[in-house]
BALOBA-1460 file (C-alpha; in Angstrom, 3 decimals):
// residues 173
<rec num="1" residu="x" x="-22.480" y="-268.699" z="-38.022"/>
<rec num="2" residu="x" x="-22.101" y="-270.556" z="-34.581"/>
<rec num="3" residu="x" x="-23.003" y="-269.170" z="-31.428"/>
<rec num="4" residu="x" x="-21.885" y="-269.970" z="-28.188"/>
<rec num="5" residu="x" x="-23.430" y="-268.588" z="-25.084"/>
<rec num="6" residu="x" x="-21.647" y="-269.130" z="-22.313"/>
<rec num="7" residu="x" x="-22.424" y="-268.033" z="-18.702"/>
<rec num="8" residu="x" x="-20.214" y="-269.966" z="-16.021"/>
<rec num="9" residu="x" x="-16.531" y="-271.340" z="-16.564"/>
<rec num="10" residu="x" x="-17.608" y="-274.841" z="-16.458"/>
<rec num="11" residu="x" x="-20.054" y="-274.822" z="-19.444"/>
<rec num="12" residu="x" x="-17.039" y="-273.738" z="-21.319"/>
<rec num="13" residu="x" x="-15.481" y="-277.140" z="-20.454"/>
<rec num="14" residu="x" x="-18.959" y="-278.841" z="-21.560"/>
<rec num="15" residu="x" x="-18.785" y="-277.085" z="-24.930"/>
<rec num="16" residu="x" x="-15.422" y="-276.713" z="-25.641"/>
<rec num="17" residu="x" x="-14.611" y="-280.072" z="-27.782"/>
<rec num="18" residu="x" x="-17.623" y="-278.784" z="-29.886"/>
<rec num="19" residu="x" x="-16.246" y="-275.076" z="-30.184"/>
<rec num="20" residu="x" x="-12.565" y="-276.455" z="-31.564"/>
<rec num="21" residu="x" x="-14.209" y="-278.394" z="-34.462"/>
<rec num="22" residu="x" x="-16.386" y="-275.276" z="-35.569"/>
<rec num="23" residu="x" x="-12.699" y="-273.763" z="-35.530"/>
<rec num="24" residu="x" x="-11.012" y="-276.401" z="-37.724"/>
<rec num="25" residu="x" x="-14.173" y="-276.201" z="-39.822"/>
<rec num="26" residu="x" x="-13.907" y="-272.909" z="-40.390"/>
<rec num="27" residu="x" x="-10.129" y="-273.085" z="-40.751"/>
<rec num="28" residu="x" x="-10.528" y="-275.605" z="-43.836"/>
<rec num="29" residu="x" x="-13.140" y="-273.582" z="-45.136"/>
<rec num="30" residu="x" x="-10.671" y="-269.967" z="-45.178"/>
<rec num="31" residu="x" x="-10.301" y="-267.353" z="-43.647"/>
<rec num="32" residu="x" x="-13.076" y="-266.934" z="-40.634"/>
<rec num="33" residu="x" x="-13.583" y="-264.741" z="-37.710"/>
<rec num="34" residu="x" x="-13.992" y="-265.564" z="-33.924"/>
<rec num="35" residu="x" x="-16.235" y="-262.664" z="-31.948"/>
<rec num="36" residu="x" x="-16.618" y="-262.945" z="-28.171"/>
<rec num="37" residu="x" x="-19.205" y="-260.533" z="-26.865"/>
<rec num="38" residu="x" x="-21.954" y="-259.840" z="-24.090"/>
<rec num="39" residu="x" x="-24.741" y="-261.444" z="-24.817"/>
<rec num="40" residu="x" x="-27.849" y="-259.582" z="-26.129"/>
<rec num="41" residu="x" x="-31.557" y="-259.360" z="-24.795"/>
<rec num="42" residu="x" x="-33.419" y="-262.762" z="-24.112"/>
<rec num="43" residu="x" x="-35.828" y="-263.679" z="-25.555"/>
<rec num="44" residu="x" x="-37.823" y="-264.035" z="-22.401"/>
<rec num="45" residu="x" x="-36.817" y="-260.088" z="-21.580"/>
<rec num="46" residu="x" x="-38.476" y="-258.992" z="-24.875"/>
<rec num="47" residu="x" x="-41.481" y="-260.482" z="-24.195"/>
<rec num="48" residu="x" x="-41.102" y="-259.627" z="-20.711"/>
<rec num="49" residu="x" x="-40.647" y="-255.427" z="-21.550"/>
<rec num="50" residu="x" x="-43.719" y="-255.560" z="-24.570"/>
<rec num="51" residu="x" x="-46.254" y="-257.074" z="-22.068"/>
<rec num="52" residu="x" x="-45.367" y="-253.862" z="-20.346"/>
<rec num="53" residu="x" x="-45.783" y="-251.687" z="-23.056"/>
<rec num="54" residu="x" x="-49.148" y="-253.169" z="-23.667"/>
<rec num="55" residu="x" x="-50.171" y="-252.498" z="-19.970"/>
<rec num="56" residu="x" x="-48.845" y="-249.306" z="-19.836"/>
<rec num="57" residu="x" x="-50.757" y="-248.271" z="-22.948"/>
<rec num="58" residu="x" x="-53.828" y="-249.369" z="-21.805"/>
<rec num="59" residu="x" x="-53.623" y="-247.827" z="-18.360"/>
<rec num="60" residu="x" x="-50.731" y="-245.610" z="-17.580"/>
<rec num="61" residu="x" x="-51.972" y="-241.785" z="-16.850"/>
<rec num="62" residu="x" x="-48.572" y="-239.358" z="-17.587"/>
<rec num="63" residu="x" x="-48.808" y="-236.249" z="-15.755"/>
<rec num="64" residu="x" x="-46.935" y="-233.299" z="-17.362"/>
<rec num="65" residu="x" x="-46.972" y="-230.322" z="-15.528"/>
<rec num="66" residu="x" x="-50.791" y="-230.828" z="-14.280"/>
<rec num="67" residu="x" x="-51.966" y="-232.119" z="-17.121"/>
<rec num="68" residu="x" x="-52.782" y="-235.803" z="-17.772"/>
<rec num="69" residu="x" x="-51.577" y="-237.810" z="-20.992"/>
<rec num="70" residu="x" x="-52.029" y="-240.949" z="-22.441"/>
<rec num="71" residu="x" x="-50.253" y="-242.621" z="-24.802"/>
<rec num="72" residu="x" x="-51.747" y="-245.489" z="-26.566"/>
<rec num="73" residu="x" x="-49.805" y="-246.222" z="-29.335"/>
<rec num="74" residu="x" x="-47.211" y="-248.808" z="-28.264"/>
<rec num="75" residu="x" x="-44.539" y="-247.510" z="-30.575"/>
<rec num="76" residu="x" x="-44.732" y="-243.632" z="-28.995"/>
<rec num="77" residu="x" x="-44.811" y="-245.572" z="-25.783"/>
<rec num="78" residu="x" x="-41.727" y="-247.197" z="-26.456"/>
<rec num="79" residu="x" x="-40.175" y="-244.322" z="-27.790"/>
<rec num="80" residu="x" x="-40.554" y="-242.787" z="-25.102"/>
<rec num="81" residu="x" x="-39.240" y="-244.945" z="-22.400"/>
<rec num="82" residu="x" x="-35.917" y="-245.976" z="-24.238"/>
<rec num="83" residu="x" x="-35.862" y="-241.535" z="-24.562"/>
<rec num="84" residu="x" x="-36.472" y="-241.236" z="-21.293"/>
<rec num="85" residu="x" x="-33.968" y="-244.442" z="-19.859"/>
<rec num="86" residu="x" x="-31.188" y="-243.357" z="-21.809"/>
<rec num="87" residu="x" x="-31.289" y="-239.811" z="-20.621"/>
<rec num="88" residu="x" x="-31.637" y="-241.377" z="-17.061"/>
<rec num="89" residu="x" x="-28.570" y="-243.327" z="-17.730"/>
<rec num="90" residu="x" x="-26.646" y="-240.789" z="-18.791"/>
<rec num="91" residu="x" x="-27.560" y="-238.525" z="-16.054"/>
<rec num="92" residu="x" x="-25.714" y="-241.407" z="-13.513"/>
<rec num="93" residu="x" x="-22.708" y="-241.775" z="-15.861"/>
<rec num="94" residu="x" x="-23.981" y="-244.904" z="-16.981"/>
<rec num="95" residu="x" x="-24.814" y="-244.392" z="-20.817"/>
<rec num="96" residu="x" x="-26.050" y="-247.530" z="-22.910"/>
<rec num="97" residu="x" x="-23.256" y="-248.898" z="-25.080"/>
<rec num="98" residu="x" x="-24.632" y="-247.969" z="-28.248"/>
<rec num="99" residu="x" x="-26.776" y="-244.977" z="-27.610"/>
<rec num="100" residu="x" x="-28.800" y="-242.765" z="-29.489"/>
<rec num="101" residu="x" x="-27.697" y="-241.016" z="-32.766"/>
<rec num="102" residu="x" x="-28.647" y="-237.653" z="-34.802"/>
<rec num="103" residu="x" x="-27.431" y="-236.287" z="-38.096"/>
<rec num="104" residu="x" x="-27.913" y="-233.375" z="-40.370"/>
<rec num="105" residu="x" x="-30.416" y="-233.887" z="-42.813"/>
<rec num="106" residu="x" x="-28.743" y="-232.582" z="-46.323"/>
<rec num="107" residu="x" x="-32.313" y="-231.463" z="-48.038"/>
<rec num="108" residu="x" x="-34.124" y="-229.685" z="-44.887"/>
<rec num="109" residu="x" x="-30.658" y="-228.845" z="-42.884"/>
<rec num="110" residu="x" x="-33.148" y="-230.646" z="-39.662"/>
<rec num="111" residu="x" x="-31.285" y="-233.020" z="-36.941"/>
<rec num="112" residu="x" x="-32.735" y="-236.465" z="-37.340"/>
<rec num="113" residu="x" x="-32.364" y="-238.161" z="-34.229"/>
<rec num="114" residu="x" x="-32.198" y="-242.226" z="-34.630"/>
<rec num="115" residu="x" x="-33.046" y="-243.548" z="-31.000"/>
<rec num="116" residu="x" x="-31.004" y="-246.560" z="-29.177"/>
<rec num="117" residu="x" x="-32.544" y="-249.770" z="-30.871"/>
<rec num="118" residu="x" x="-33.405" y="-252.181" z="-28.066"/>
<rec num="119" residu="x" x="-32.706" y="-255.375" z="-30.623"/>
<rec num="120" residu="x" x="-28.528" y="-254.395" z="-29.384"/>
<rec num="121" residu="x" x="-29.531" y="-253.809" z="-26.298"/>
<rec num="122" residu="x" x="-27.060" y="-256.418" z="-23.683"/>
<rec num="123" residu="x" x="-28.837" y="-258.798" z="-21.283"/>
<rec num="124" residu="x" x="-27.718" y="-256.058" z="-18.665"/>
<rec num="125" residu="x" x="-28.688" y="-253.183" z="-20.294"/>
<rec num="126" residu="x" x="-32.321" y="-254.840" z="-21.279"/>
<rec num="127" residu="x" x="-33.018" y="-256.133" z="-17.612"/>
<rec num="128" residu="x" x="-32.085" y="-252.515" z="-16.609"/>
<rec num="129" residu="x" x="-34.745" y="-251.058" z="-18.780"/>
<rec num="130" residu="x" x="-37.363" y="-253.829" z="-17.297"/>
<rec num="131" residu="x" x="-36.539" y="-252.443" z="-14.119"/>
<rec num="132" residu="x" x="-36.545" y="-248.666" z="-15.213"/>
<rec num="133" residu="x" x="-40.309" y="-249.601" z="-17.068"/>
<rec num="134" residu="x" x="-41.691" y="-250.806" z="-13.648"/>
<rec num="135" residu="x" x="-40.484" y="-247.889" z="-12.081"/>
<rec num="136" residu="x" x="-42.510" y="-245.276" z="-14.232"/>
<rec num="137" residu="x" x="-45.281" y="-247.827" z="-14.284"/>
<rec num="138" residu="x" x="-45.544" y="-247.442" z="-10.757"/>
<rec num="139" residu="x" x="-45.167" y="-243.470" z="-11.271"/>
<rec num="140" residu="x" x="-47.650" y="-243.723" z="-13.819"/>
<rec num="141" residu="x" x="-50.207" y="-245.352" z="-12.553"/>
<rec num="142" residu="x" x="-50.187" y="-248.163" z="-14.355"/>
<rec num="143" residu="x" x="-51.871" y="-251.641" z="-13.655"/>
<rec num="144" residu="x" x="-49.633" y="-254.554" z="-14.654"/>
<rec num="145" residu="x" x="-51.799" y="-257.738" z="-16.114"/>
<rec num="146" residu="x" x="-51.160" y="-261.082" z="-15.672"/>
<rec num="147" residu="x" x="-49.300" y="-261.919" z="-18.933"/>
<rec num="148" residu="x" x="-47.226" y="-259.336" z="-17.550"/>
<rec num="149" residu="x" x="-46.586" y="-260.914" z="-14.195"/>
<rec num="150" residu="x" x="-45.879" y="-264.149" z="-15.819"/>
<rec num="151" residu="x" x="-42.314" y="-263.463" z="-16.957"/>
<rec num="152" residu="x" x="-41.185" y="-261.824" z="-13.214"/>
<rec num="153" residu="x" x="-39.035" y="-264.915" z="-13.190"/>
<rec num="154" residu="x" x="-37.039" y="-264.764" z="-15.917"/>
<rec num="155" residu="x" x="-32.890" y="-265.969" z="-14.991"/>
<rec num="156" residu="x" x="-31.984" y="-262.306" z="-16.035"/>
<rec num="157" residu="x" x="-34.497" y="-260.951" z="-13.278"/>
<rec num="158" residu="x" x="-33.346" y="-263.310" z="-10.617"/>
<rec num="159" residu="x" x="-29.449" y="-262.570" z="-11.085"/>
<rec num="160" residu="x" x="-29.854" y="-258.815" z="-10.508"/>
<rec num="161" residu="x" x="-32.349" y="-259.669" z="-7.700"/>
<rec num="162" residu="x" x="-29.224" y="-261.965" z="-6.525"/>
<rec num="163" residu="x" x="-26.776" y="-259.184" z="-7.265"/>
<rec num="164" residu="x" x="-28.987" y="-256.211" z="-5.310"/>
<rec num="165" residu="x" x="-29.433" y="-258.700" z="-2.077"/>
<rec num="166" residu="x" x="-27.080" y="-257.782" z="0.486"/>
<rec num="167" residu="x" x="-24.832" y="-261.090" z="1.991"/>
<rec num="168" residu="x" x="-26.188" y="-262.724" z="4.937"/>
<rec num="169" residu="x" x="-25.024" y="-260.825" z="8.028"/>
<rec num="170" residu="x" x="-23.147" y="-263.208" z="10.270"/>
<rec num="171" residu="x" x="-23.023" y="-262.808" z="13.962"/>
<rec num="172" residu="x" x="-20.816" y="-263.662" z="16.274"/>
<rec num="173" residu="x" x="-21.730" y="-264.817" z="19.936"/>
């Protein structure tokens, strides 16, 4: 399989000889399928969001209803943020694309509940969740470590800080 990721109109120029010969290729070869989609999570953006995890294992104090938890298991942890970010999402009319799932289980009649899996998370949806994670952090009071603060410049990052930034105000005189 061939993957093309493609982010501004004239890349698709760049690339585009290459993309017709994977089609003539694949035309020889049968029948074949062509899939465009939004890309998913970065690579940079996982790392990014499990740094957090760590750091919010290690020093994040949750306060339910006066009482202090901790969570430092960095599965629960993760658990519970994607719980907590899709309910958040859905609460603004904003669900993820492929949310969470639950079914009847046929020997104990209990609802199993399969969360969102971040691996299908989109490059939007992921950064979102980055941004969410900072916010409890923050809530938590969580201390963020360097390996942490070395992937605040990922391109995802900078195009929603880019998006968020009002236009410069121009002024007549």
């Amino acid at each position: 399989m061939t993957t093309f990721r493609i982010s501004e109109i004239n890349q698709l120029r760049k690339v585009w000889a290459s993309i017709k010969a994977e089609i003539q290729t694949a035309c020889e070869a049968g029948a074949f399928e062509i899939t465009i989609a939004k890309p998913k999570k970065s690579r940079l953006q996982e790392k990014k969001w499990h740094s957090m995890i760590v750091d919010l294992c290690a020093t994040a104090l949750i306060e339910v209803n006066g009482v202090g938890v901790v969570i430092r298991d960095a599965d629960k942890m993760k658990t519970l943020l994607v719980h907590l970010f899709e309910r958040e999402l859905i609460e603004l009319g904003e669900p993820l694309k492929r949310g969470s799932d639950s079914f009847l289980c046929p020997f104990t009649l209990e609802r199993l509940v399969i969360r969102p899996s971040t691996t299908r998370f989109l490059v939007s949806e992921y950064s979102k969740l980055i941004e969410f994670t900072y916010c409890k952090g923050a809530e938590w009071g969580a201390t963020w470590s360097e390996k942490t603060s070395k992937y605040d410049d990922y391109p995802e990052l900078r195009r929603i800080a880019q998006e968020k930034s009002p236009p410069p105000q121009r002024h007549s005189v």
